[in-house]
C-alpha positions in Angstrom: 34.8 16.1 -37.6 37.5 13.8 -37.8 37.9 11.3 -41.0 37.1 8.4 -38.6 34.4 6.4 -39.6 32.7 3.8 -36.5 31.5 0.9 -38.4 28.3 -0.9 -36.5 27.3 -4.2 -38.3 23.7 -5.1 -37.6 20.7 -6.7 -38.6 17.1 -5.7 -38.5 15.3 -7.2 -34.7 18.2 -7.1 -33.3 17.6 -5.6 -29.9 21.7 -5.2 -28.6 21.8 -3.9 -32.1 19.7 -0.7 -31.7 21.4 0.0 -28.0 24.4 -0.7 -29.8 23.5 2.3 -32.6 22.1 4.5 -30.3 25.8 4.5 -27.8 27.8 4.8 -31.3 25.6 7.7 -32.4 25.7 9.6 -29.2 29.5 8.6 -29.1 30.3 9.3 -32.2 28.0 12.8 -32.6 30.5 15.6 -33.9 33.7 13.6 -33.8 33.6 10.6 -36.3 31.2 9.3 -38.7 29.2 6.6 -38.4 28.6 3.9 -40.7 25.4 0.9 -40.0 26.0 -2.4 -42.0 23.4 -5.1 -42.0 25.0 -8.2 -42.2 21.6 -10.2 -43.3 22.1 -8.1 -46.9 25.6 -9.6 -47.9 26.3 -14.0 -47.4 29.4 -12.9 -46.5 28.9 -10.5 -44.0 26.2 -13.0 -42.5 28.8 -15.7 -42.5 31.4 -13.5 -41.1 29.4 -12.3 -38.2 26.3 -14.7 -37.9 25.0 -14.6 -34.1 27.9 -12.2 -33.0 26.1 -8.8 -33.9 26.2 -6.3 -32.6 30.3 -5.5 -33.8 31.8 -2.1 -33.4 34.6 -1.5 -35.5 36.8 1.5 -35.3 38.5 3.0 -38.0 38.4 -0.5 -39.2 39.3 -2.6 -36.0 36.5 -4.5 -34.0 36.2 -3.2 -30.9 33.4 -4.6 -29.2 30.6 -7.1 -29.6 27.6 -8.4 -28.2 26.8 -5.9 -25.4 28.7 -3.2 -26.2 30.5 -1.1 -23.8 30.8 2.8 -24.0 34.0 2.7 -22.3 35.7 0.6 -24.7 34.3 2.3 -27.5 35.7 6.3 -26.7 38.6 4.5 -25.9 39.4 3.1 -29.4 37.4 6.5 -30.6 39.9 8.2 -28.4 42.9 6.2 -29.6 42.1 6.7 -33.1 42.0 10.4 -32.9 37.8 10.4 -32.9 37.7 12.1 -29.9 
């Protein structure tokens, strides 16, 4: 596995949230690690983010949010030397 890490800030009920996880994690399975953030557990984070979870960051850059894509996300994996 490579020292990428696939960041997916969250918060509990969130439904794109889960799908979100679930593409990262299948993604992600073997190649990079993944790391789940809730948001709602740090002000900050819930300021930061507030209604745009799910947010897919990459080795440190945001990728996607919202409904996120699978494409876009081996891409930057891909890019980053994930996959």
């Amino acid at each position: 596995m490579s020292g990428v890490v696939v960041t997916v800030y969250t918060r509990q009920g969130c439904g794109l949230c889960g799908q979100a996880e679930a593409l990262v994690a299948g993604l992600a399975e073997g190649r990079a690690a993944v790391e789940l953030v809730d948001v709602d557990a740090e002000p900050a984070l819930a300021e930061r983010y507030g209604p745009r979870v799910p947010v897919v960051a990459v080795a440190g850059v945001e990728v996607a949010e919202g409904v996120v894509d699978a494409a876009t996300v081996a891409e930057a994996l891909e890019a980053s030397g994930g996959i």
